[in-house]
Predicted model as a PDB file, atoms N, CA, C, CB and O in Angstrom, pLDDT in the B-factor column:
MODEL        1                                                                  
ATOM      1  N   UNK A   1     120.512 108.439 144.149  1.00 55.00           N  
ATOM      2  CA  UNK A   1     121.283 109.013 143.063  1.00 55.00           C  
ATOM      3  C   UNK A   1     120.377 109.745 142.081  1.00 55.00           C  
ATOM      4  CB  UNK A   1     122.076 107.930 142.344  1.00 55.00           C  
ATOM      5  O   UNK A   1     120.943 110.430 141.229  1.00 55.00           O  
ATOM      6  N   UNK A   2     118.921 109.689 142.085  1.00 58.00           N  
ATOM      7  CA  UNK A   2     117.991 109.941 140.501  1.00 58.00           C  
ATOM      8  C   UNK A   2     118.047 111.499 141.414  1.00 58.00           C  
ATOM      9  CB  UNK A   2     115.860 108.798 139.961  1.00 58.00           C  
ATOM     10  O   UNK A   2     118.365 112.483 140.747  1.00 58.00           O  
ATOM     11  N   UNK A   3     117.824 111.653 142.511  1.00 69.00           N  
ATOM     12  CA  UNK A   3     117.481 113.093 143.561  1.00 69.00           C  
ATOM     13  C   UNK A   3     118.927 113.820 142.747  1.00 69.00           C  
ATOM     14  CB  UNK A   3     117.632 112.795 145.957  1.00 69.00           C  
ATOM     15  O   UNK A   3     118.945 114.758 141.950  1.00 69.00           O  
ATOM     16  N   UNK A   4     119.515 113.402 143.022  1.00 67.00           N  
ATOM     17  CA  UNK A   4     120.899 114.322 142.754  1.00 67.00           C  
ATOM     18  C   UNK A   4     120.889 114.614 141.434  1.00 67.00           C  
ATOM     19  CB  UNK A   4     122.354 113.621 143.074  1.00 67.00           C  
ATOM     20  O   UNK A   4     121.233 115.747 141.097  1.00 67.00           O  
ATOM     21  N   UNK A   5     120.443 113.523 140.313  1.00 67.00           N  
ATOM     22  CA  UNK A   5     120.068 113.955 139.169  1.00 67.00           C  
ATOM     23  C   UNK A   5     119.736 114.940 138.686  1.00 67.00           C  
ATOM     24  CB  UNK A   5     119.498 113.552 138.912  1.00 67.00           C  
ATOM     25  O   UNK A   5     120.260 115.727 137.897  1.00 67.00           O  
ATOM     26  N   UNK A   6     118.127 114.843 139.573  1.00 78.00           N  
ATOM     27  CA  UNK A   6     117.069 115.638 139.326  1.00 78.00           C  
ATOM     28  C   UNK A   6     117.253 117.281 139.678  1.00 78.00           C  
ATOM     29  CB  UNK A   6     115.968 115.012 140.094  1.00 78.00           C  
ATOM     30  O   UNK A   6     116.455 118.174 139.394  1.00 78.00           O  
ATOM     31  N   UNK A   7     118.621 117.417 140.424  1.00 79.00           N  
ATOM     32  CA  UNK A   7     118.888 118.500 140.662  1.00 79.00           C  
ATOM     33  C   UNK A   7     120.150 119.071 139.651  1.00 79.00           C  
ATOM     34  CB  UNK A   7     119.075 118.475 142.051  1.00 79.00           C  
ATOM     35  O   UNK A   7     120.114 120.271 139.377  1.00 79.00           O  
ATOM     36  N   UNK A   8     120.820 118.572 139.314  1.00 78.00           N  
ATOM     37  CA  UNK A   8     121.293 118.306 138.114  1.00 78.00           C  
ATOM     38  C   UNK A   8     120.659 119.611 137.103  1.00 78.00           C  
ATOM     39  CB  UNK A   8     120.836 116.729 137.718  1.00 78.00           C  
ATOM     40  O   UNK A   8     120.859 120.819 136.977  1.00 78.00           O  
ATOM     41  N   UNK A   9     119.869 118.660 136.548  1.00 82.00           N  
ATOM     42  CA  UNK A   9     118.871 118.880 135.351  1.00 82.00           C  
ATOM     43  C   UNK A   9     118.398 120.184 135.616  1.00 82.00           C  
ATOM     44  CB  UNK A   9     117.617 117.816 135.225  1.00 82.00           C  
ATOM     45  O   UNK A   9     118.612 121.057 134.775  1.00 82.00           O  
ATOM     46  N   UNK A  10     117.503 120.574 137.136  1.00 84.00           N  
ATOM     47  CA  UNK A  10     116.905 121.290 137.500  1.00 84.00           C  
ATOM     48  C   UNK A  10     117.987 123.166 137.227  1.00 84.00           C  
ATOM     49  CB  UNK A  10     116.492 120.547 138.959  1.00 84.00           C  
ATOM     50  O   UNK A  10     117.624 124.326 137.035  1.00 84.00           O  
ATOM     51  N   UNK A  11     119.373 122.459 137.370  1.00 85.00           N  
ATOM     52  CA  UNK A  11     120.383 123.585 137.053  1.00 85.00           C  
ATOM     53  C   UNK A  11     120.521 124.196 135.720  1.00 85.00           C  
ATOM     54  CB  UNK A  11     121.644 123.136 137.325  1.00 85.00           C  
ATOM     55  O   UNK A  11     120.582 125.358 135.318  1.00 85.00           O  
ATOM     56  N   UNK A  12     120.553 122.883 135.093  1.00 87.00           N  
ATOM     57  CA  UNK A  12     120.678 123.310 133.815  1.00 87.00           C  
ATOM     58  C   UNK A  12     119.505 123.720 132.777  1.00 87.00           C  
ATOM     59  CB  UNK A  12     121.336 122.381 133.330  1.00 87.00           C  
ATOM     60  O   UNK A  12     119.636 123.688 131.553  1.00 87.00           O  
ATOM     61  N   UNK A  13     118.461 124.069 133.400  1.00 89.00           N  
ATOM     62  CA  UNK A  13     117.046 124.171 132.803  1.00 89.00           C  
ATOM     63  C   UNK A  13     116.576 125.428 131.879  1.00 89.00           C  
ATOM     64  CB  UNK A  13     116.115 124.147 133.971  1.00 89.00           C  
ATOM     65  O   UNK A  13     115.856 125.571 130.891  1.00 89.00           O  
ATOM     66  N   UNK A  14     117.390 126.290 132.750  1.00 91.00           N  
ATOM     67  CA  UNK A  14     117.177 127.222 132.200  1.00 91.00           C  
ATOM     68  C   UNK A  14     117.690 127.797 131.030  1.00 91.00           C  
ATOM     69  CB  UNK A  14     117.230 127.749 132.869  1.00 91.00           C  
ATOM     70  O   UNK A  14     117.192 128.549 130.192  1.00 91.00           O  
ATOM     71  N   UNK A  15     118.952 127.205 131.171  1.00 92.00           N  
ATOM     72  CA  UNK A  15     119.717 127.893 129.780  1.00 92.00           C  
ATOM     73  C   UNK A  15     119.147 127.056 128.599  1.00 92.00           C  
ATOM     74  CB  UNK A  15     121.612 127.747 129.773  1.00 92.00           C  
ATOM     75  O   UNK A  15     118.796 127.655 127.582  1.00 92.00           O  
ATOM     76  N   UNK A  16     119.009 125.368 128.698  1.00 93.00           N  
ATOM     77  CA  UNK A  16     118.938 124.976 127.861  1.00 93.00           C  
ATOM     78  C   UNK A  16     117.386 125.490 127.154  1.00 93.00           C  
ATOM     79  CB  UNK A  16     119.323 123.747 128.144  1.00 93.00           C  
ATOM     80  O   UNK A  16     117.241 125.454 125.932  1.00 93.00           O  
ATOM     81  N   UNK A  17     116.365 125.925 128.002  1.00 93.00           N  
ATOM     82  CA  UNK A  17     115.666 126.083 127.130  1.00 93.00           C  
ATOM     83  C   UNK A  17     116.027 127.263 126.523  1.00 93.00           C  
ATOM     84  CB  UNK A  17     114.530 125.966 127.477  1.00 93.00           C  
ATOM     85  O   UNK A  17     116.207 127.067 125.321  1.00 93.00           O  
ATOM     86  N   UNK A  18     116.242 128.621 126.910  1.00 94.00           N  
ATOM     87  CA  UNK A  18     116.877 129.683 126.243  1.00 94.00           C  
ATOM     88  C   UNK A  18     117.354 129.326 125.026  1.00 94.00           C  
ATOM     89  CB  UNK A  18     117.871 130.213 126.949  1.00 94.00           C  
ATOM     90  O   UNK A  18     116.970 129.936 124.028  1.00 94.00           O  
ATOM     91  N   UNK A  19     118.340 128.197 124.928  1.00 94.00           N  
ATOM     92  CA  UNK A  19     119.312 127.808 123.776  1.00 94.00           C  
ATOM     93  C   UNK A  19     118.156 127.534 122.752  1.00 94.00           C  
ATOM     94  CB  UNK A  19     120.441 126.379 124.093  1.00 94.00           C  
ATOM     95  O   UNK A  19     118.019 128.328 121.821  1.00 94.00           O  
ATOM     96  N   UNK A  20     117.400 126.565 122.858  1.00 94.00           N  
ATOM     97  CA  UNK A  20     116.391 125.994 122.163  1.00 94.00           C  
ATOM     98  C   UNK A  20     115.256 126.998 121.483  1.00 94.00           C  
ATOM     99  CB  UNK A  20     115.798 125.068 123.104  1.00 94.00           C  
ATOM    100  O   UNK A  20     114.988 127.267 120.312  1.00 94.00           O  
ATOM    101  N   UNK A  21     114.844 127.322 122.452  1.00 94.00           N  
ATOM    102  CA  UNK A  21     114.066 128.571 122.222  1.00 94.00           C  
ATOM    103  C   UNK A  21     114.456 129.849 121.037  1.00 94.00           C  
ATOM    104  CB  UNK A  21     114.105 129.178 123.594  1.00 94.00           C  
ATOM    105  O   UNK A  21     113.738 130.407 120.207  1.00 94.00           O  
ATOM    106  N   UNK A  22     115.770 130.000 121.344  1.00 95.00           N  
ATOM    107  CA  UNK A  22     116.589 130.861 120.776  1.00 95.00           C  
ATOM    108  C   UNK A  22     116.516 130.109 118.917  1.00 95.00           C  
ATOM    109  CB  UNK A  22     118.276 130.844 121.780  1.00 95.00           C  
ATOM    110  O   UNK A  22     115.708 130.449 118.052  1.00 95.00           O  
ATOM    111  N   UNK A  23     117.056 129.598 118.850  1.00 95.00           N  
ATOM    112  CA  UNK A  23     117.673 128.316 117.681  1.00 95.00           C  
ATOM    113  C   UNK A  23     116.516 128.196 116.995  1.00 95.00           C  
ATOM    114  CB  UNK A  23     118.218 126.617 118.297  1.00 95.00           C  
ATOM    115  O   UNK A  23     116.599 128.447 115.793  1.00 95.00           O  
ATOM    116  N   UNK A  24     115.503 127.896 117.404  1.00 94.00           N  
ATOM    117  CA  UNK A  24     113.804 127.268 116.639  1.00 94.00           C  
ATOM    118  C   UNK A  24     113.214 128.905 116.396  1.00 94.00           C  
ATOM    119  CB  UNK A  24     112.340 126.004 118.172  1.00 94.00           C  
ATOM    120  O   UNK A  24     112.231 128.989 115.660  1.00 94.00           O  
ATOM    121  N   UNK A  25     113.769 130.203 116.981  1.00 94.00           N  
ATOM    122  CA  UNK A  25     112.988 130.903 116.287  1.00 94.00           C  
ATOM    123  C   UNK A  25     113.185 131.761 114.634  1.00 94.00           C  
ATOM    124  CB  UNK A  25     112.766 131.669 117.256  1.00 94.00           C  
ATOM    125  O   UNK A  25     112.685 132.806 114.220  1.00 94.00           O  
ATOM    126  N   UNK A  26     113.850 131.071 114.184  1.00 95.00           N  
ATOM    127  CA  UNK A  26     114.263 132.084 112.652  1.00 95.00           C  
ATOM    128  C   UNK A  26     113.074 130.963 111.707  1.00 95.00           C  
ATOM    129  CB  UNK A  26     116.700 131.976 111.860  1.00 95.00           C  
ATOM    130  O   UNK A  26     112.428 131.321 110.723  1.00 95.00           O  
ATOM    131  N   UNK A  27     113.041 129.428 112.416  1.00 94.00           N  
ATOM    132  CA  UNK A  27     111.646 129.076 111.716  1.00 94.00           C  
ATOM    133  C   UNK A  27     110.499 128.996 111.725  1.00 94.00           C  
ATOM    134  CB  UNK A  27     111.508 128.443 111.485  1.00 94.00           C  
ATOM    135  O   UNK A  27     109.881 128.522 112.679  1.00 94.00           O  
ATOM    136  N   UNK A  28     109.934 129.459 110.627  1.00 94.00           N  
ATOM    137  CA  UNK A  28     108.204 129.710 110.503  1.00 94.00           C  
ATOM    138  C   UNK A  28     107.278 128.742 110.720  1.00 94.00           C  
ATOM    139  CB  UNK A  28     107.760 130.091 109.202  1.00 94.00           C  
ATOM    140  O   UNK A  28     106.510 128.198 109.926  1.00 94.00           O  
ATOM    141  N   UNK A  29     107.451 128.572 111.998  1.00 94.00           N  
ATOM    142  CA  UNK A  29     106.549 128.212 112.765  1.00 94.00           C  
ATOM    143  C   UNK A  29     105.823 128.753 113.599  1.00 94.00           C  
ATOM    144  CB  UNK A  29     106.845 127.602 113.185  1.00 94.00           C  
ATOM    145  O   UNK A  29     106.276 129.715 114.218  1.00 94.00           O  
ATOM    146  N   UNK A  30     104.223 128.195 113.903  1.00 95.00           N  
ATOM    147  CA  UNK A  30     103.663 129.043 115.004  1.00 95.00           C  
ATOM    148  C   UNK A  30     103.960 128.242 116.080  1.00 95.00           C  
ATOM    149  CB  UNK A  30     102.138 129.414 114.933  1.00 95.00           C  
ATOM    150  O   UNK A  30     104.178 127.032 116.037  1.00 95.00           O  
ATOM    151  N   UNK A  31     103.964 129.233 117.420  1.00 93.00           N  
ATOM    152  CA  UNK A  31     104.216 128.791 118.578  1.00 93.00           C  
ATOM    153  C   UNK A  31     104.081 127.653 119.634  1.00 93.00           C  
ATOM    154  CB  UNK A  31     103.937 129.402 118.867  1.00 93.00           C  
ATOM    155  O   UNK A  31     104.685 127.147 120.580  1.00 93.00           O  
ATOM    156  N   UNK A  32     102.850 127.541 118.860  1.00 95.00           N  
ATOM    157  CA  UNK A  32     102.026 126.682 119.132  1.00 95.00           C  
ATOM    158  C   UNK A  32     102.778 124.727 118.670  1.00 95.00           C  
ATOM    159  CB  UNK A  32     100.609 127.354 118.220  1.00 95.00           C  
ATOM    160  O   UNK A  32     102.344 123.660 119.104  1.00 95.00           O  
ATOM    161  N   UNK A  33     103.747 124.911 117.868  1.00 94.00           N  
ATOM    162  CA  UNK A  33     104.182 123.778 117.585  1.00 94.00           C  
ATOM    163  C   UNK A  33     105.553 123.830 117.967  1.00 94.00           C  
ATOM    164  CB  UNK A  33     103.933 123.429 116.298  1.00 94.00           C  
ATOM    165  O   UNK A  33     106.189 122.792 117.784  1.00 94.00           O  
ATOM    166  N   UNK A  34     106.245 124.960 118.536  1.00 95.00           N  
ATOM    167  CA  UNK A  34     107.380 125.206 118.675  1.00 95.00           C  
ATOM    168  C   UNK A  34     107.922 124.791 120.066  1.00 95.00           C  
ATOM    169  CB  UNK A  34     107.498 126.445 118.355  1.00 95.00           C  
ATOM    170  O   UNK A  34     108.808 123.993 120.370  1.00 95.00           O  
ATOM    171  N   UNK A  35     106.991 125.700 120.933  1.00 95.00           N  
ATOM    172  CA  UNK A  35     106.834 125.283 122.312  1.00 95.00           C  
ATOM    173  C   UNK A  35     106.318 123.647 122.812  1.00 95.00           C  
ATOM    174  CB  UNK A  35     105.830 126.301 122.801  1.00 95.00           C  
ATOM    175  O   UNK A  35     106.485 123.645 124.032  1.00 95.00           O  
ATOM    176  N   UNK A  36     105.852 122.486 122.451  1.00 95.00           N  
ATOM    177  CA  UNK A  36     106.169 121.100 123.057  1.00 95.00           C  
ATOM    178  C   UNK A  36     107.468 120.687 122.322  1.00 95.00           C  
ATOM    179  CB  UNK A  36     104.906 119.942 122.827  1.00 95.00           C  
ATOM    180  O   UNK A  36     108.080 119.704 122.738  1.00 95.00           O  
ATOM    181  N   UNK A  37     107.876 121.309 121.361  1.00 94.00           N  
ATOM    182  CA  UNK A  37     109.071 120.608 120.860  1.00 94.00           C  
ATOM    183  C   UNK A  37     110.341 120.683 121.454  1.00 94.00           C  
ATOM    184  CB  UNK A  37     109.283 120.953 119.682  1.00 94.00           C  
ATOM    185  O   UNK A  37     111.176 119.798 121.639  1.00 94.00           O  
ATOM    186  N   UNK A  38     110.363 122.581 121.881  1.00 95.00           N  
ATOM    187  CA  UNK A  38     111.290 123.149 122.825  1.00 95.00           C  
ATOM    188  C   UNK A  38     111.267 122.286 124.504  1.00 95.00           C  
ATOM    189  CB  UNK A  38     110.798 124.857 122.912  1.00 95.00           C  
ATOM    190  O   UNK A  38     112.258 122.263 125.235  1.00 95.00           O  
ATOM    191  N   UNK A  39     110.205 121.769 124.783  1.00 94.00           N  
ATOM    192  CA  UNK A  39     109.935 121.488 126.056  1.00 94.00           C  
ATOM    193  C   UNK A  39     110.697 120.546 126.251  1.00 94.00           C  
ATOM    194  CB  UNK A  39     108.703 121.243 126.400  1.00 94.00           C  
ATOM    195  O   UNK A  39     111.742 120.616 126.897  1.00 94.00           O  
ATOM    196  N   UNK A  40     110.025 119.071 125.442  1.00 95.00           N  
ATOM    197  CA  UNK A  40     110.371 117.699 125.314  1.00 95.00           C  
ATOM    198  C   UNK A  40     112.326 117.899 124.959  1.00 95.00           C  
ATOM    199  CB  UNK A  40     109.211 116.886 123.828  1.00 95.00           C  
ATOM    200  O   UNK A  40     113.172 117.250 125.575  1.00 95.00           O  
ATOM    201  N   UNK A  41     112.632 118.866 123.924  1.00 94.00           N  
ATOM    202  CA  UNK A  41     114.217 118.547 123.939  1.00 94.00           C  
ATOM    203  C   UNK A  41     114.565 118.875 124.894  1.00 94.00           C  
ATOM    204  CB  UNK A  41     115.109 119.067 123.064  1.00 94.00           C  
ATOM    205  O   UNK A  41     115.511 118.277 125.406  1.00 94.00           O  
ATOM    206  N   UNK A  42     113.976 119.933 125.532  1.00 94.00           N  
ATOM    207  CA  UNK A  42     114.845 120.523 127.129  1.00 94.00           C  
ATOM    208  C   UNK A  42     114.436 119.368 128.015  1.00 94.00           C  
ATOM    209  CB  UNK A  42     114.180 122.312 128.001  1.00 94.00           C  
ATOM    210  O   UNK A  42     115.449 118.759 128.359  1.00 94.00           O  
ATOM    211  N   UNK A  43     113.311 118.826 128.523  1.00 92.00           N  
ATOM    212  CA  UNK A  43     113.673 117.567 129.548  1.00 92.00           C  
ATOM    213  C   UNK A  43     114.644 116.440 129.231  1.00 92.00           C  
ATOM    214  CB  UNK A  43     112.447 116.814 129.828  1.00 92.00           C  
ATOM    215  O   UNK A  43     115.193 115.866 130.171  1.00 92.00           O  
ATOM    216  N   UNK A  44     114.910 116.063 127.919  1.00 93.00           N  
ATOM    217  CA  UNK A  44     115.634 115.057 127.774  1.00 93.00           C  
ATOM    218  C   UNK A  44     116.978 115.855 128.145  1.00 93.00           C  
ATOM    219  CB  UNK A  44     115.469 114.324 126.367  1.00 93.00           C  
ATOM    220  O   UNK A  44     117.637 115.718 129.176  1.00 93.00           O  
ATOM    221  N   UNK A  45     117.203 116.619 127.196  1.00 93.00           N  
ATOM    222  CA  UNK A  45     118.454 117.245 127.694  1.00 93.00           C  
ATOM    223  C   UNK A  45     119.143 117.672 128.421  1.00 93.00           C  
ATOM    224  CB  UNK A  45     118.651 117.700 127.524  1.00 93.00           C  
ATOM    225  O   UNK A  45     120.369 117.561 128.413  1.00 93.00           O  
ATOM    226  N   UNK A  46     118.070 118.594 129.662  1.00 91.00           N  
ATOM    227  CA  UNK A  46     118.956 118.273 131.151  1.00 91.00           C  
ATOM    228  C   UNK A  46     118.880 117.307 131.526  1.00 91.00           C  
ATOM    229  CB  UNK A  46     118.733 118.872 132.306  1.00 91.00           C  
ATOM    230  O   UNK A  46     119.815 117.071 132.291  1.00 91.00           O  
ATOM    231  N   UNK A  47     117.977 116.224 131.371  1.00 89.00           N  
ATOM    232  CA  UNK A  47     118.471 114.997 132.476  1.00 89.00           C  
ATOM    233  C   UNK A  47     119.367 114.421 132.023  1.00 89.00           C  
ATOM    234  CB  UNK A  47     117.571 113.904 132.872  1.00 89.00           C  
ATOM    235  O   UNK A  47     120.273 114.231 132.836  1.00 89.00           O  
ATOM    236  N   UNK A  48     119.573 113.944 130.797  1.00 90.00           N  
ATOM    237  CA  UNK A  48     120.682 113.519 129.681  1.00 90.00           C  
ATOM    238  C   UNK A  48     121.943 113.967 130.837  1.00 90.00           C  
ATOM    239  CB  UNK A  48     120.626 114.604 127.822  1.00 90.00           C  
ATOM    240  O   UNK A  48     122.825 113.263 131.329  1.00 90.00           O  
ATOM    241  N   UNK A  49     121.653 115.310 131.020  1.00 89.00           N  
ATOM    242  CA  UNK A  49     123.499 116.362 131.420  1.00 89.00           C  
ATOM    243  C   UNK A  49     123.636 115.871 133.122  1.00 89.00           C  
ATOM    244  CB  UNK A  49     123.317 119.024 131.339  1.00 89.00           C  
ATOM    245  O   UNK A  49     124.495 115.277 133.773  1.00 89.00           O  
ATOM    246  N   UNK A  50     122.179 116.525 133.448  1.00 86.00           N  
ATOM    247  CA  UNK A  50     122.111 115.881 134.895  1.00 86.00           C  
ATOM    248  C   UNK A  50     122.973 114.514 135.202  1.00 86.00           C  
ATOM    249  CB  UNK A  50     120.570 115.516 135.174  1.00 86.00           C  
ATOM    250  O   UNK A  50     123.889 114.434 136.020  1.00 86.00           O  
ATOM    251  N   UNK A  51     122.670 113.868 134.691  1.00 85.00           N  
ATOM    252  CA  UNK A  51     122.823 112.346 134.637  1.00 85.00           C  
ATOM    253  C   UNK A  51     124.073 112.151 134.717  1.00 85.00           C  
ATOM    254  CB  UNK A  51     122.311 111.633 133.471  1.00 85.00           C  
ATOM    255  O   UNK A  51     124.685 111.598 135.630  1.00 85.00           O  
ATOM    256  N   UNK A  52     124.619 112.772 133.403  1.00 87.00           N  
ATOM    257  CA  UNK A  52     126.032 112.678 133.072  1.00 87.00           C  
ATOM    258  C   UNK A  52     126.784 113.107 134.133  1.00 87.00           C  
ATOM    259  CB  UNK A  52     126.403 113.411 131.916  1.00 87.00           C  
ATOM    260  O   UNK A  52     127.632 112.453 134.740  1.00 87.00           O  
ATOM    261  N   UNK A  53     126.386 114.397 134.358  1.00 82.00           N  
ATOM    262  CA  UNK A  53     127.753 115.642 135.613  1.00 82.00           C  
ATOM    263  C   UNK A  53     127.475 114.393 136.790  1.00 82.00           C  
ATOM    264  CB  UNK A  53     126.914 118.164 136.483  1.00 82.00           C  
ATOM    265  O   UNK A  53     128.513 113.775 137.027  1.00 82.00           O  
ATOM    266  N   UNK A  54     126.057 113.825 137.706  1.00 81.00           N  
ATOM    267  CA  UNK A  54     126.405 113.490 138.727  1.00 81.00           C  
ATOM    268  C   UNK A  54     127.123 111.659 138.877  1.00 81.00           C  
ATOM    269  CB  UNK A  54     125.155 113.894 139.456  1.00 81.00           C  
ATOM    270  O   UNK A  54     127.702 111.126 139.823  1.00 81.00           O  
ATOM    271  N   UNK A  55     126.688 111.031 137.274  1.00 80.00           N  
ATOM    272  CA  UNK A  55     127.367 109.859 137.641  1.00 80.00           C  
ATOM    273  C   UNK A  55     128.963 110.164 137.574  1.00 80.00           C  
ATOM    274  CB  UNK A  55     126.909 108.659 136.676  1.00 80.00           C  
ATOM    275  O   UNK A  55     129.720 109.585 138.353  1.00 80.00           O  
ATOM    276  N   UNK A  56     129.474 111.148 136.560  1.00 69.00           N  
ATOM    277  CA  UNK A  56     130.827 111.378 137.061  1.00 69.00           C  
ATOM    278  C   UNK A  56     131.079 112.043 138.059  1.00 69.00           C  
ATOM    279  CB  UNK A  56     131.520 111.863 136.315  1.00 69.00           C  
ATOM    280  O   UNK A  56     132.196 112.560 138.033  1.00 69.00           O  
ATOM    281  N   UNK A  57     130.583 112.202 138.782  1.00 58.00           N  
ATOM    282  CA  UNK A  57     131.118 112.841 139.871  1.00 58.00           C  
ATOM    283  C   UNK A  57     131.457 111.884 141.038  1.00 58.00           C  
ATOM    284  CB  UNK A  57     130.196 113.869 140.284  1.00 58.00           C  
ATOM    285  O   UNK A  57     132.500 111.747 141.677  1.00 58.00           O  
ATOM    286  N   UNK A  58     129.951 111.104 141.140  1.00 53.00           N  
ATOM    287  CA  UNK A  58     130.190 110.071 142.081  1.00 53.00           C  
ATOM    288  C   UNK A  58     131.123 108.466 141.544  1.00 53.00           C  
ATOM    289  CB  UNK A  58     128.617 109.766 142.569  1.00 53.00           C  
ATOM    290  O   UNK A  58     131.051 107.416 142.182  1.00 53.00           O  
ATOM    291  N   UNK A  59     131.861 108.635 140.387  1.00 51.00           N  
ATOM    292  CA  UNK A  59     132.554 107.792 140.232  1.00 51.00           C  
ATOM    293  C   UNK A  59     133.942 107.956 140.241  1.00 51.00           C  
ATOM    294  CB  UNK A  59     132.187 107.353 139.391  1.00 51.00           C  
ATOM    295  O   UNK A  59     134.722 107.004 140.205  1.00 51.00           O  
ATOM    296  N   UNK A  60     134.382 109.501 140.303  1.00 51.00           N  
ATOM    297  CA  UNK A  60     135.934 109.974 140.626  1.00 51.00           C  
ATOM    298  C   UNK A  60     135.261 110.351 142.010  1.00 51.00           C  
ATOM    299  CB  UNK A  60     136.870 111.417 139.535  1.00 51.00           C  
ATOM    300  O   UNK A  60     134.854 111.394 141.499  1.00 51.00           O  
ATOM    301  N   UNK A  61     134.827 110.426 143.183  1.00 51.00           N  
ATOM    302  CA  UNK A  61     134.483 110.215 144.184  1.00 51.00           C  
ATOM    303  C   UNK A  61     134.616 109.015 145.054  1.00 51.00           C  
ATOM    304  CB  UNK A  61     133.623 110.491 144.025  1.00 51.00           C  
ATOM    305  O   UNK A  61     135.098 109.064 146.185  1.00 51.00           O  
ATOM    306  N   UNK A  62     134.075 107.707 144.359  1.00 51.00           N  
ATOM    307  CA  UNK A  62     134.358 106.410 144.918  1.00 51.00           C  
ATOM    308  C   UNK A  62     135.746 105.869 144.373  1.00 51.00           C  
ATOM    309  CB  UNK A  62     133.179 105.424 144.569  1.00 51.00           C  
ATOM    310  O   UNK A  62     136.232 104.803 144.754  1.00 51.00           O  
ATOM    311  N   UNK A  63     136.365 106.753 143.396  1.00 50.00           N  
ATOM    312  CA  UNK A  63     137.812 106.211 142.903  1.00 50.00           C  
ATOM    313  C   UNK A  63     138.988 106.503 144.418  1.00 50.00           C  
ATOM    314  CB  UNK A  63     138.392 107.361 141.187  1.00 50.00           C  
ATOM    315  O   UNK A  63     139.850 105.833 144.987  1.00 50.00           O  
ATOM    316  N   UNK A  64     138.595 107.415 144.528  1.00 48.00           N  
ATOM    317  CA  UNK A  64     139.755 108.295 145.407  1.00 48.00           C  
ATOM    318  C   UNK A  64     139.000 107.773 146.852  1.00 48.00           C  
ATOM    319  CB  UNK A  64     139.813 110.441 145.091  1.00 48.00           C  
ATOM    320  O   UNK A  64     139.443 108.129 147.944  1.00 48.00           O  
TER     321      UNK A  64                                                      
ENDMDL                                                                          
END                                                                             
């Protein structure tokens, strides 16, 4: 089940960092502190989603 996750996450990777990326730049910050911050919210956050989309999936799956 973590494989299916991990692919999951792997889908949603891209946008979320876009989003993040996007959002953190109107503050004056250098890049340099912007980018591990952007990183670390984007791994939690697709796997967070990952996680979410495939345990529901495989639980209206084993319902039916």
């Amino acid at each position: 089940m973590l494989e299916v996750a991990g692919a999951g996450a792997f889908a949603v990777q891209e946008p979320i960092l876009l989003s993040l990326a996007t959002a953190l730049r109107p503050l004056e910050l250098p890049a340099e502190v912007k980018a591990p911050v952007v990183g670390a919210k984007a791994i939690a956050l697709s796997s967070a989603i990952g996680w979410f989309v495939t345990s529901r999936r495989g639980a209206s799956a084993r319902s039916s």
